[in-house]
C-alpha positions as CSV (number, residue, x, y, z in Angstrom):
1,X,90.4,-144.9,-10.3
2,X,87.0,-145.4,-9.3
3,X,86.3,-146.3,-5.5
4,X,85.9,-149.7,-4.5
5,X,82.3,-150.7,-3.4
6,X,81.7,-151.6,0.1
7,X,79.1,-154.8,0.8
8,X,77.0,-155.1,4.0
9,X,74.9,-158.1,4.8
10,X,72.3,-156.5,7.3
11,X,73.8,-158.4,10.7
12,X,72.3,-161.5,12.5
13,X,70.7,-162.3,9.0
14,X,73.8,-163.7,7.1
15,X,73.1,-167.4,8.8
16,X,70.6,-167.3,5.3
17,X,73.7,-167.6,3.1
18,X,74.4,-171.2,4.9
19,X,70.7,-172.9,4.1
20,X,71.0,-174.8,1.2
21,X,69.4,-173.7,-2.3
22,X,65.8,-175.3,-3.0
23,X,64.2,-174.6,-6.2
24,X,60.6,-173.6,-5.8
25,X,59.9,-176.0,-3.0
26,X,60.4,-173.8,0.7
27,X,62.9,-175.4,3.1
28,X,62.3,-173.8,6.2
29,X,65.6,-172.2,8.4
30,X,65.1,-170.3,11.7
31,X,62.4,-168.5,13.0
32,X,64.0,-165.2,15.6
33,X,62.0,-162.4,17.4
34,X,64.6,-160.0,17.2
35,X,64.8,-156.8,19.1
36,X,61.2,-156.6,20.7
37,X,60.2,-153.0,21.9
38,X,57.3,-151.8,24.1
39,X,54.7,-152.4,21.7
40,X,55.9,-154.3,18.8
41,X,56.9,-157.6,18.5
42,X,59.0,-158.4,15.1
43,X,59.3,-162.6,13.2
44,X,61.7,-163.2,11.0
45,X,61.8,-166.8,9.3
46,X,64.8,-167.5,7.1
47,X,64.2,-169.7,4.5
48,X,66.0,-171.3,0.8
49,X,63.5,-172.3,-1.8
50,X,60.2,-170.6,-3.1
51,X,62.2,-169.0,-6.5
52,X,59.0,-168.9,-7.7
53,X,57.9,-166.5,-4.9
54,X,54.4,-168.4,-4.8
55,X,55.1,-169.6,-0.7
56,X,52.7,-167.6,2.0
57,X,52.7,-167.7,6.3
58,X,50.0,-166.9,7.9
59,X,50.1,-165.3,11.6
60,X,47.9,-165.7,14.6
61,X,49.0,-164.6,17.8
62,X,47.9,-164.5,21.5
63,X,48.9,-163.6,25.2
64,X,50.7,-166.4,26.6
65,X,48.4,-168.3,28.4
66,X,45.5,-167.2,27.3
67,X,42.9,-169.2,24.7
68,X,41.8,-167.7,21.8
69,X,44.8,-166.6,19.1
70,X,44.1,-163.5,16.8
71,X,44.7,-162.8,13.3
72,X,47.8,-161.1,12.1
73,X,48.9,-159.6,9.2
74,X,50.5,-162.6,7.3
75,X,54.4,-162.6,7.1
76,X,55.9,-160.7,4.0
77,X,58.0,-162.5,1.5
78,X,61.2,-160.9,0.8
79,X,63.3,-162.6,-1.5
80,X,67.0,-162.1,-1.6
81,X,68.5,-158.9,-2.8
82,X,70.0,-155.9,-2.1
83,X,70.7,-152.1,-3.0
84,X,72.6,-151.6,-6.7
85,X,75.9,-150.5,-6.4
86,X,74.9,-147.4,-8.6
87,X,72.5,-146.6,-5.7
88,X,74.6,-146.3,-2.6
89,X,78.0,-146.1,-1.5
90,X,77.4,-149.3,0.2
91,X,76.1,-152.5,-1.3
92,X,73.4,-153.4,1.4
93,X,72.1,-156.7,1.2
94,X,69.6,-158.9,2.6
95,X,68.4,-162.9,2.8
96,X,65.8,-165.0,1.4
97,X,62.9,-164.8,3.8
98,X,59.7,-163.7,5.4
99,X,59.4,-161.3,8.0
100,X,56.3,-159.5,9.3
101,X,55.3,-157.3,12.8
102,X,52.5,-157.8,15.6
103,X,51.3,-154.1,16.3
104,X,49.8,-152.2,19.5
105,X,50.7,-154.8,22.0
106,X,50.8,-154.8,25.5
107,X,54.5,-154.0,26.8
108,X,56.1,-156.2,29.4
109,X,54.3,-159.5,28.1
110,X,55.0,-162.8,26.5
111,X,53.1,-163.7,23.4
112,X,52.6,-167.2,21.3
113,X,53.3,-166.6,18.0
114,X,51.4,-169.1,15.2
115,X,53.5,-169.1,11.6
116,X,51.7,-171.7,9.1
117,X,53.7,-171.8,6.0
118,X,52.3,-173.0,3.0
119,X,54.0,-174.0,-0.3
120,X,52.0,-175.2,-3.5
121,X,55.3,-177.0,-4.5
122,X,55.8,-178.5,-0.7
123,X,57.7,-177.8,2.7
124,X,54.1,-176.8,4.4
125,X,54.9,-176.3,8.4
126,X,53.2,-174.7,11.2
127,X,55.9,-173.2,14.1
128,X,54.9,-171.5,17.3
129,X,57.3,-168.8,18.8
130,X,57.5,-166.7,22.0
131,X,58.4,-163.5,22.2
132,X,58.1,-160.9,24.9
133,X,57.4,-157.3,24.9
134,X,59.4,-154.9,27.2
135,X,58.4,-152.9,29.5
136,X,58.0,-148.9,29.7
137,X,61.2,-147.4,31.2
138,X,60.4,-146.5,34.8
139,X,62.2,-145.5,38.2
140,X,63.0,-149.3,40.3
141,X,59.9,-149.5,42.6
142,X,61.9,-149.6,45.5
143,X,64.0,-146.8,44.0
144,X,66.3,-144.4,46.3
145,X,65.4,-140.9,45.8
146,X,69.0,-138.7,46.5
147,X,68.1,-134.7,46.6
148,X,70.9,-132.8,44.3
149,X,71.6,-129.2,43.6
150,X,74.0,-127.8,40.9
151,X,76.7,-128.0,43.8
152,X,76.4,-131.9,45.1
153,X,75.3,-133.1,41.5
154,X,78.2,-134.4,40.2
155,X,79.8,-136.0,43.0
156,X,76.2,-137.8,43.1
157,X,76.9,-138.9,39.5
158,X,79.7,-140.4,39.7
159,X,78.6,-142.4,43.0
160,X,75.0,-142.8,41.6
161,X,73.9,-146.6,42.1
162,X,71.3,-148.8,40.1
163,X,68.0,-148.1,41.6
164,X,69.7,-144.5,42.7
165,X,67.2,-141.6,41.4
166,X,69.2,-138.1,41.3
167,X,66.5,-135.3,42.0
168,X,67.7,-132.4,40.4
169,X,66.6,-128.8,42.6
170,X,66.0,-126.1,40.0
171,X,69.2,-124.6,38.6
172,X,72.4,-124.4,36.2
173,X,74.2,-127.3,35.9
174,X,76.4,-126.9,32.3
175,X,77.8,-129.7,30.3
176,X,77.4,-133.3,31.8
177,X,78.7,-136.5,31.1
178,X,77.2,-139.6,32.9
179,X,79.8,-142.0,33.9
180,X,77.7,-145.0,35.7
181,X,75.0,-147.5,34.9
182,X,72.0,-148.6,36.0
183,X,71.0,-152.4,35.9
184,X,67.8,-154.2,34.3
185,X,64.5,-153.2,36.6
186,X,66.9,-150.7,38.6
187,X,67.9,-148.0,36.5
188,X,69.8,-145.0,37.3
189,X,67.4,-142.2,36.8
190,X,68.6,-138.4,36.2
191,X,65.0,-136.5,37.1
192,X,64.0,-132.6,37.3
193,X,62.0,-132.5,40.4
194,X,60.2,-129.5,38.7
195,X,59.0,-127.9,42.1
196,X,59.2,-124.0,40.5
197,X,56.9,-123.7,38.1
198,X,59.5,-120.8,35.9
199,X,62.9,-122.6,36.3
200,X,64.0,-125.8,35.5
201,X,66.7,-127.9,35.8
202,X,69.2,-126.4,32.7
203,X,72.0,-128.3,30.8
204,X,74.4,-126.9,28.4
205,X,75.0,-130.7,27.0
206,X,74.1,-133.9,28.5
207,X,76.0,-137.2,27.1
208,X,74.9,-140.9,28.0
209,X,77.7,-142.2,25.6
210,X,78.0,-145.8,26.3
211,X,75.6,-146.2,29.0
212,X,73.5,-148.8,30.1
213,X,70.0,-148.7,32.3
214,X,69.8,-144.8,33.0
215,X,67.1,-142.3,32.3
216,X,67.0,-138.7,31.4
217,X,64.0,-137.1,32.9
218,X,62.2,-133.6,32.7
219,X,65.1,-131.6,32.4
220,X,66.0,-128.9,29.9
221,X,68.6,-128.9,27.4
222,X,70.2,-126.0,25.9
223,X,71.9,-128.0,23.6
224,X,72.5,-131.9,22.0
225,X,71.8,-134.8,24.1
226,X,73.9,-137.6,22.9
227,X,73.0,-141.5,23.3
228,X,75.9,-143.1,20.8
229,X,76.6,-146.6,22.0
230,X,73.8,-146.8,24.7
231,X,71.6,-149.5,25.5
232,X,68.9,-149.5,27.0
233,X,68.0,-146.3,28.1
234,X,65.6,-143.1,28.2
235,X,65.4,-139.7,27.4
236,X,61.9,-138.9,28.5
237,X,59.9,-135.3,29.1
238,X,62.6,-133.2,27.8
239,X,62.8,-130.0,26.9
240,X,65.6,-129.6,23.8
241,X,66.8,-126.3,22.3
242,X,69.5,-127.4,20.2
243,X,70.8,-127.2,16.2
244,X,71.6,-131.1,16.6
245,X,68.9,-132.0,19.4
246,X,68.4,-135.7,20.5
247,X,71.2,-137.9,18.2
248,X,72.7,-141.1,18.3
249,X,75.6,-141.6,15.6
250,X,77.4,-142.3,13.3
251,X,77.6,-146.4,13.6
252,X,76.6,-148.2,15.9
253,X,74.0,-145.5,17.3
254,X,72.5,-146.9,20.2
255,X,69.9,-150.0,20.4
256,X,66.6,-150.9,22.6
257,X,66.4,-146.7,23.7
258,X,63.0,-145.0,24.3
259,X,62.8,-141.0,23.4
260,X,59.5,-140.2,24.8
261,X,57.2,-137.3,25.5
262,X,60.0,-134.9,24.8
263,X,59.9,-131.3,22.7
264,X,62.6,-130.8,20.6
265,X,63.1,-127.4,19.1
266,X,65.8,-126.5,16.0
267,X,65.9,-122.5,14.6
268,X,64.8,-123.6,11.1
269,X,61.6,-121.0,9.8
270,X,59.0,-121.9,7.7
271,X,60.0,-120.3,4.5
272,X,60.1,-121.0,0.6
273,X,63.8,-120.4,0.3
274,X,64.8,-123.3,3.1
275,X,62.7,-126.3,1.4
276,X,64.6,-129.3,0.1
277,X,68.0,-130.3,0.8
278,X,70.2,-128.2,-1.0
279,X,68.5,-124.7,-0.7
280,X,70.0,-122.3,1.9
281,X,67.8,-120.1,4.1
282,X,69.1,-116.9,5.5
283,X,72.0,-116.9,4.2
284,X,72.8,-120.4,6.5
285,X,73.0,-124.1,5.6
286,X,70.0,-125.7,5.5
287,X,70.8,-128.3,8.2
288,X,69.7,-129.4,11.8
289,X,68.4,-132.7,13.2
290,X,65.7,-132.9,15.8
291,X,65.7,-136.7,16.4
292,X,68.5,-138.6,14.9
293,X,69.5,-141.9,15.6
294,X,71.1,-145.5,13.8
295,X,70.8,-148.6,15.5
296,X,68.1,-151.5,16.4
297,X,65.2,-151.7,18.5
298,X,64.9,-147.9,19.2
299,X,61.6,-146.4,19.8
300,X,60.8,-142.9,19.4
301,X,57.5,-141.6,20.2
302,X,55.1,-138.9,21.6
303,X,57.2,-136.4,20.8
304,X,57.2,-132.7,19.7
305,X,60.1,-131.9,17.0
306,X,60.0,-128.5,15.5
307,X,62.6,-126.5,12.9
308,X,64.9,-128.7,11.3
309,X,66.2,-130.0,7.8
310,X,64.9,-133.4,9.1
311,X,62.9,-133.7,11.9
312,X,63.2,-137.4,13.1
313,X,66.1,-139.1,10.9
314,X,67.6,-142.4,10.5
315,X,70.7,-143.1,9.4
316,X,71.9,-142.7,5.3
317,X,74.4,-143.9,2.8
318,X,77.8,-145.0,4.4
319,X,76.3,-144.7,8.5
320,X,73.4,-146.9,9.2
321,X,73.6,-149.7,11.5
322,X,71.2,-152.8,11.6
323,X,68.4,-150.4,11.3
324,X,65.6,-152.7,12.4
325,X,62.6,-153.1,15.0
326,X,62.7,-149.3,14.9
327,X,59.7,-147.8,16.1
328,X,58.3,-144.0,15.6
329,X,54.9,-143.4,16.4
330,X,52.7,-140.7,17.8
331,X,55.3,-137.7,17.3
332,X,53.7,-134.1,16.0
333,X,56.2,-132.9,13.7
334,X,56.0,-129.3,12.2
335,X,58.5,-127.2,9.8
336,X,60.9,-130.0,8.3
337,X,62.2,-128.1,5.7
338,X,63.4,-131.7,3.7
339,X,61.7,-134.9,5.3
340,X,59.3,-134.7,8.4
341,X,60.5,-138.0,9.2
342,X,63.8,-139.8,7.3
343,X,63.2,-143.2,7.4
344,X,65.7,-144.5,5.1
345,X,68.2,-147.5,4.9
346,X,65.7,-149.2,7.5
347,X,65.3,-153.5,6.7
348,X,62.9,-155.4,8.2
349,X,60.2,-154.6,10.7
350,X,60.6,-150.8,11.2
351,X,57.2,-149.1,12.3
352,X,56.1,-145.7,11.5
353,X,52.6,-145.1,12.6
354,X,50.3,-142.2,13.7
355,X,52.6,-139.6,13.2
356,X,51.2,-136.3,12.6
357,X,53.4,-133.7,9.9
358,X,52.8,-130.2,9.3
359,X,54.4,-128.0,7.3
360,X,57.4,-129.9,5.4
361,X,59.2,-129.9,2.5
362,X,58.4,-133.9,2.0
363,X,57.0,-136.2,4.4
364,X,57.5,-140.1,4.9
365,X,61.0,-140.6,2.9
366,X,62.1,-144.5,2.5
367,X,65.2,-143.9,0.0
368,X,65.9,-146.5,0.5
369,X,63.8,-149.5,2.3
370,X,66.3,-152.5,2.6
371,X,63.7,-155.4,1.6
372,X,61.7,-154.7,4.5
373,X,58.8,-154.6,5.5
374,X,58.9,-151.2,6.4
375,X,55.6,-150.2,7.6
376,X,54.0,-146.9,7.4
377,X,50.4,-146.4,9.2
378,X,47.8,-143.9,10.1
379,X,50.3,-140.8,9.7
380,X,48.2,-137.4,9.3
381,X,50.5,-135.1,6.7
382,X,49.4,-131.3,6.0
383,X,50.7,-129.2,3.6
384,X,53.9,-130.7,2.2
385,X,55.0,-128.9,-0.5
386,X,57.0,-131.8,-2.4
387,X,55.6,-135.0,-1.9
388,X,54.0,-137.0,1.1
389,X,56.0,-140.1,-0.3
390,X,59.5,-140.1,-0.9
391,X,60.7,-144.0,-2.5
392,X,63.8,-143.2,-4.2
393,X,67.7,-145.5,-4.8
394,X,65.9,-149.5,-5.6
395,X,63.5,-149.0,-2.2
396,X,62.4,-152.6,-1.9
397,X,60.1,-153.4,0.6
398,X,57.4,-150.3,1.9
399,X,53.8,-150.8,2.8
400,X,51.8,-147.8,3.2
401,X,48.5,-148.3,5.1
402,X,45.8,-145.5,6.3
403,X,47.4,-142.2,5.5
404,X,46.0,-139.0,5.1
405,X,47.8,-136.3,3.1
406,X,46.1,-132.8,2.3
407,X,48.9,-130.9,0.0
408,X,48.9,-128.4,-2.9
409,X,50.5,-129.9,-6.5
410,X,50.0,-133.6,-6.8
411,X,49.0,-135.4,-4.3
412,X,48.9,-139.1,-3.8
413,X,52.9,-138.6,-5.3
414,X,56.4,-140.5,-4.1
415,X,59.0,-137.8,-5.7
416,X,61.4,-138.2,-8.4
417,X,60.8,-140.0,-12.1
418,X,64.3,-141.9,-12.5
419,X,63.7,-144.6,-9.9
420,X,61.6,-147.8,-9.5
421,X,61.2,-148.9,-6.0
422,X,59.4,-152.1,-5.5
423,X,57.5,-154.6,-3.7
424,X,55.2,-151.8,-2.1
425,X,51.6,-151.3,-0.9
426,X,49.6,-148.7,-1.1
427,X,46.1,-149.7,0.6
428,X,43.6,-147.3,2.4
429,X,45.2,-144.3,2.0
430,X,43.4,-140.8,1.2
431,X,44.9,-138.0,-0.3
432,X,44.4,-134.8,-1.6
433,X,46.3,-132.6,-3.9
434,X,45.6,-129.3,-5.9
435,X,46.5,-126.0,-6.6
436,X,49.7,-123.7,-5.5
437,X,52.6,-125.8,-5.6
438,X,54.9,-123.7,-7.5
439,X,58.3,-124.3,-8.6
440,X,57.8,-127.7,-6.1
441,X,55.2,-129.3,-7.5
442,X,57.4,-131.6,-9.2
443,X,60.8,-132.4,-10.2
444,X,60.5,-133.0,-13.7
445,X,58.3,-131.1,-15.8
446,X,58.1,-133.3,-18.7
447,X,54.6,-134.8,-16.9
448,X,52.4,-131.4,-17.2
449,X,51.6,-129.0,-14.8
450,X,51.2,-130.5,-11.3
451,X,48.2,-130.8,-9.0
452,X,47.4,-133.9,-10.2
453,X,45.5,-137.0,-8.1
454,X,48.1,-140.0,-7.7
455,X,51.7,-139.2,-9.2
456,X,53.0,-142.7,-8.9
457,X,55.5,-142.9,-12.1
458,X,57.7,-145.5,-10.0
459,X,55.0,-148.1,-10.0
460,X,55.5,-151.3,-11.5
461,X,53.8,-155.0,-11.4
462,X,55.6,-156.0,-7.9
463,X,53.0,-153.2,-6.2
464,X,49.5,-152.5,-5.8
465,X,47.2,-149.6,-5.0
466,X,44.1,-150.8,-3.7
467,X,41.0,-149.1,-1.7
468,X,42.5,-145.5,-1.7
469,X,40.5,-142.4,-1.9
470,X,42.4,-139.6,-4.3
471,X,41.6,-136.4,-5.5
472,X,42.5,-132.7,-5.9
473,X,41.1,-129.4,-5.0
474,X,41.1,-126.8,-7.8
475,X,42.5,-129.3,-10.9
476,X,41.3,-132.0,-12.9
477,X,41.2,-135.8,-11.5
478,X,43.8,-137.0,-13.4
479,X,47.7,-138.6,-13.3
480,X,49.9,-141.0,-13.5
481,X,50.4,-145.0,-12.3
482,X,54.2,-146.4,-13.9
483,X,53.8,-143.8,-17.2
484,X,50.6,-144.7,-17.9
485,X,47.9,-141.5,-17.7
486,X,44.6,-142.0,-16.3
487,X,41.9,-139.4,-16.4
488,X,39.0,-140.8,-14.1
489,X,38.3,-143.3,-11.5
490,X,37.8,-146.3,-13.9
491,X,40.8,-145.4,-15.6
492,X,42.5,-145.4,-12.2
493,X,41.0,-148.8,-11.5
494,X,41.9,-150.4,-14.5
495,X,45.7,-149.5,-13.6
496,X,45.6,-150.9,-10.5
497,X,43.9,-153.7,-8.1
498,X,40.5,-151.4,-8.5
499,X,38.0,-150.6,-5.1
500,X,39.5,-147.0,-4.9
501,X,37.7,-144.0,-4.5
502,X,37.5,-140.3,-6.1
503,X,36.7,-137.4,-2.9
504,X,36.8,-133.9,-2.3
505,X,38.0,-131.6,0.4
506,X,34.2,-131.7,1.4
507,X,35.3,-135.5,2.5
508,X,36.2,-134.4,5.9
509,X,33.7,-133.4,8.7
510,X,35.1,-129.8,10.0
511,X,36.2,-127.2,7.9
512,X,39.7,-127.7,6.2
513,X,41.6,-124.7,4.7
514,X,43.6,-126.3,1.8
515,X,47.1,-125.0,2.3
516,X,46.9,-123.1,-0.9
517,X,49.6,-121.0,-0.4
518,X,51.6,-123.2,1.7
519,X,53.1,-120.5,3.0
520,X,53.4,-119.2,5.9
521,X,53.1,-121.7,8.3
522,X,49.6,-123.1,8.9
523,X,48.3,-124.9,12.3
524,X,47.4,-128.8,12.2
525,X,44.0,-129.7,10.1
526,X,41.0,-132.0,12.1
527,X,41.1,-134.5,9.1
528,X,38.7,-136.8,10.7
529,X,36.2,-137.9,7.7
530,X,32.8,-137.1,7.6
531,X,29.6,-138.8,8.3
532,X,28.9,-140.9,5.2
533,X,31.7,-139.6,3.2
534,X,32.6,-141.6,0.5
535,X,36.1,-143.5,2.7
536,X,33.6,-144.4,5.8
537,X,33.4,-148.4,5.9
538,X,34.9,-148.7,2.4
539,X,39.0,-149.7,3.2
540,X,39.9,-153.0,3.2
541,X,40.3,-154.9,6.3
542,X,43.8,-155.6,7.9
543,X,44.2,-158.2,10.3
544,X,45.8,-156.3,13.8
545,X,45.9,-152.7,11.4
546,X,42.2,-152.0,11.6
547,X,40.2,-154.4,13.9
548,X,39.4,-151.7,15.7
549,X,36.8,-150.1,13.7
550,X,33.4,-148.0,14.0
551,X,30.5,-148.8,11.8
552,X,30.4,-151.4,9.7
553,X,33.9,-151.6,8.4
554,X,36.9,-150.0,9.0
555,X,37.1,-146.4,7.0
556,X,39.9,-144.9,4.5
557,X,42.4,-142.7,5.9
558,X,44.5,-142.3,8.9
559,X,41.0,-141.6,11.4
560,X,37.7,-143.4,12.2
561,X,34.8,-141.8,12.1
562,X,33.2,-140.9,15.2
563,X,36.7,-141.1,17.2
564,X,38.3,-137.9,18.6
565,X,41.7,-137.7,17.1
566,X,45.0,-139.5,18.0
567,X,47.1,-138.0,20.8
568,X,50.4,-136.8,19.1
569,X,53.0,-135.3,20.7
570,X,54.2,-135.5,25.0
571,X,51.0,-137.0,26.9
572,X,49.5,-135.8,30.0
573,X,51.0,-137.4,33.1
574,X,49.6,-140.8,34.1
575,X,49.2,-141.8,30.2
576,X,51.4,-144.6,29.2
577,X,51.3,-147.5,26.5
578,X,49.9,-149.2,29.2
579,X,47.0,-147.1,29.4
580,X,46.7,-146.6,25.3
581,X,47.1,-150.8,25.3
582,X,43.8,-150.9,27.3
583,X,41.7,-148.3,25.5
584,X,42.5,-150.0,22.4
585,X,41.6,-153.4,23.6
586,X,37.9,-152.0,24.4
587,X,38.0,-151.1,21.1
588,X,38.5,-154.1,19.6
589,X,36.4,-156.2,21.8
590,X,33.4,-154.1,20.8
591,X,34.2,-155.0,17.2
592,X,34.6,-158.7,17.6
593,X,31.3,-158.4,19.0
594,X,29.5,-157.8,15.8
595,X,27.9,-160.4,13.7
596,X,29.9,-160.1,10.5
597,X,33.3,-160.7,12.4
């Protein structure tokens, strides 16, 4: 007897099913901020009405108190829907709706949010919402410092206090469980005082299981480091040596945590035979998890995540829970053998931005995005040997803006030919593919031989491909947008929303070794662009995406011209989002400055 389906409604969203049904005209529900993290603040505006899909908001925001608002991204409509049954074990679903993000804001600050709703069939309304950002995760500034050894820790532990920091002497201090909880603005902090500069404070096994308000700090772990049912806390400057390294699961993960700054280190090589999901490698299981975690309002970030199946991983199939306001950015991610990052089964108002992947079987994977918007912005990806793109099971919902991808086979490609995903973006990207790929250059081989530009066979008239720059290295500019060929730029054009641009490898400004043959491992590429290549000033200009541009315009691709490269991976001491929040602000400034703003 077949198995009966399971149906989800994503949680605090089911209040939609209650507004009454509208017709084309948009009856406006309720406006929430759910889930705020350091640097991202998320809207979601339940509505009934707009069949017709035809209904817009637009977004301006500024620092409460303050008197001049700033343009946003507008809102993103996403109608009712949910996963076919055919497509997961569970039948995910989610309400009628528009939700959007504010990006790169300053933590611990309150924000006026301006939605203006317009509907050529009626309901126009303007709504103003606050929402505050929360702050970076930091020691109670009138903390108690206690001095610990591997002989006094424990009995500290279990006495530890909000506010209490545990300074942990160099040594050996085997499995650990934390038993107490810190409180808002006085966490419990766990801290190597790193005073030898060869041995560090060691763990078999550290478990924050159910905790609230403590942080992990600068120690090393020999092993996993488990956050399943926390809240609210920190695992920050780490190091992790561990088959299963920083996880939080299955349901219901852990919600509002920060996993910062740490390096996270799985035994997985860089080698043909361990690529994709079901290949074995050394006569092992392909399998390991650097980062994985279910659960709202996480944010991972500045990390370094080495030799693993996946290297930062949601949640799949039967185990996510209420994957939204999830946040990855700035992590440098090498030797993924499936997905560099596994963002799938994420809903509305997930951020993955400046991420830099190097060396994995695929790259950004959104199989699927549950209506979104899932965002996915400025990420760097070098030599994947699959695809950058991964949109597989009904993914509803991506938007992928300002990516760089250098990779042999095609390149500007999203992975298999049976599925349609829709409602997604694909605006100021640049990507190259080419030569080598091999026996991965494509799953189906009834297309041709691969190294072609864009591979995009899922495509249909609910997306658009605008202002990209596409090429290959060592094969004809040619490929493929929803089964229909193209074999030049106007071709390309014609298929899509047009302004898109054909490049080169000569389109960057250093020397970049295409990673023809992929293998063995390669180091990180400098793919900033070059002085008047063909992406500089052309992309299109997002509101809070790109106002921080040089030149005249904002440029294609992940990097600005003239700017030294993103930080990616654990930061130097002192830097904090903070610090990044005001470097980018100087940024900006300078461009509101010129005339044509």
């Amino acid at each position: 007897m077949k198995p009966k389906m399971l149906s989800v409604v994503i949680p605090l969203l089911s209040a939609s099913l209650s507004v009454a049904w509208a017709g084309n005209r948009t009856v406006a529900g309720r406006v929430s901020t759910p889930f705020p993290t350091l640097t991202n603040l998320a809207v979601e505006w339940l509505i009934s009405g707009d069949d017709d899909l035809d209904a817009t908001v637009e977004v301006a925001f500024r620092q409460a108190g303050q008197d001049n608002w700033r343009k946003a991204l507008p809102l993103v409509r996403v109608p009712a829907d949910c996963v076919p049954p055919e497509k997961s074990p569970v039948v995910y679903r989610w309400p009628n709706m528009f939700a959007g993000s504010l990006f790169d804001l300053r933590p611990a600050t309150e924000y006026e949010i301006r939605l203006s709703l317009h509907d050529p069939d009626g309901g126009d309304t303007v709504q103003t919402v606050r929402a505050r950002t929360r702050p970076v995760p930091r020691a109670a500034a009138d903390s108690t410092v206690k001095k610990v050894n591997p002989v006094t820790f424990a009995d500290s532990a279990l006495t530890a206090r909000p506010g209490d920091v545990l300074l942990l002497a160099p040594g050996y201090y085997g499995e650990f469980t934390m038993r107490r909880d810190g409180e808002p603005g006085r966490p419990i902090v766990i801290r190597s005082d790193r005073s030898h500069p060869l041995i560090n404070s060691t763990f078999d096994s550290v478990s924050l299981e159910g905790r609230r308000h403590v942080i992990l700090e600068g120690v090393t772990v020999n092993g996993p480091v488990s956050l399943r049912f926390a809240e609210s806390c920190a695992v920050r400057g780490c190091t992790v040596n561990a088959l299963y390294g920083i996880i939080a699961k299955p349901q219901p993960g852990c919600a509002n945590c920060y996993i910062a700054d740490n390096a996270v280190t799985g035994p997985m090589p860089w080698v043909a035979e361990g690529i994709g999901s079901s290949l074995v490698w050394g006569g092992g299981a392909n399998e390991g998890e650097g980062i994985e975690i279910t659960g709202p309002g996480n944010v991972v970030c500045f990390n370094r995540v080495l030799g693993y199946r996946d290297c930062i991983s949601s949640m799949e199939s039967l185990w996510p829970y209420d994957q939204r306001c999830f946040d990855i950015y700035n992590n440098d991610i090498s030797v993924g053998a499936d997905d560099g990052i596994e963002a799938d089964f994420l809903s509305a108002n997930c951020r993955i931005m400046r991420n830099r992947l190097t060396n994995c079987g695929m790259g950004l994977s959104g199989q699927p995005t549950l209506g979104g918007p899932v965002y996915f912005i400025r990420n760097v990806i070098y030599n994947v040997v699959i695809c950058p793109f991964k949109l597989e099971r009904h993914s509803v919902g991506n938007y992928f803006l300002h990516n760089t991808v250098v990779k042999v086979g095609d390149g500007f490609y999203e992975h298999h030919y049976q599925n349609e995903y829709f409602r997604t973006h694909f605006i100021n990207n640049l990507t190259l593919g080419g030569t080598g790929a091999g026996r991965f250059g494509r799953y189906a081989s009834s297309e041709g031989p691969a190294g072609l530009a864009v591979v995009l066979p899922g495509f249909n008239e609910t997306c658009s491909f605008e202002y990209n720059a596409v090429g290959t290295v060592g094969t004809p500019f040619a490929g493929i947008i929803g089964r229909q060929r193209f074999g030049s730029l106007a071709e390309l054009d014609r298929l899509t929303g047009g302004h898109n641009r054909q490049v080169g490898i000569e389109v960057f400004a250093g020397r970049v070794d295409f990673p023809d043959p992929a293998f063995p491992e390669r180091e990180p590429a400098d793919l900033r662009p070059a002085q008047g290549s063909a992406v500089v000033d052309a992309a299109k200009r997002l509101s809070d995406v790109n106002d921080d541009f040089t030149g005249a315009g904002p440029d294609i691709g992940a990097h600005e011209y003239g700017r030294p490269p993103e930080h990616y991976g654990p930061r130097p001491p002192g830097v904090d989002e903070e610090t990044l929040w005001e470097e980018r602000q100087k940024r900006i400034a300078k461009c509101y400055s010129l005339p044509e703003h």
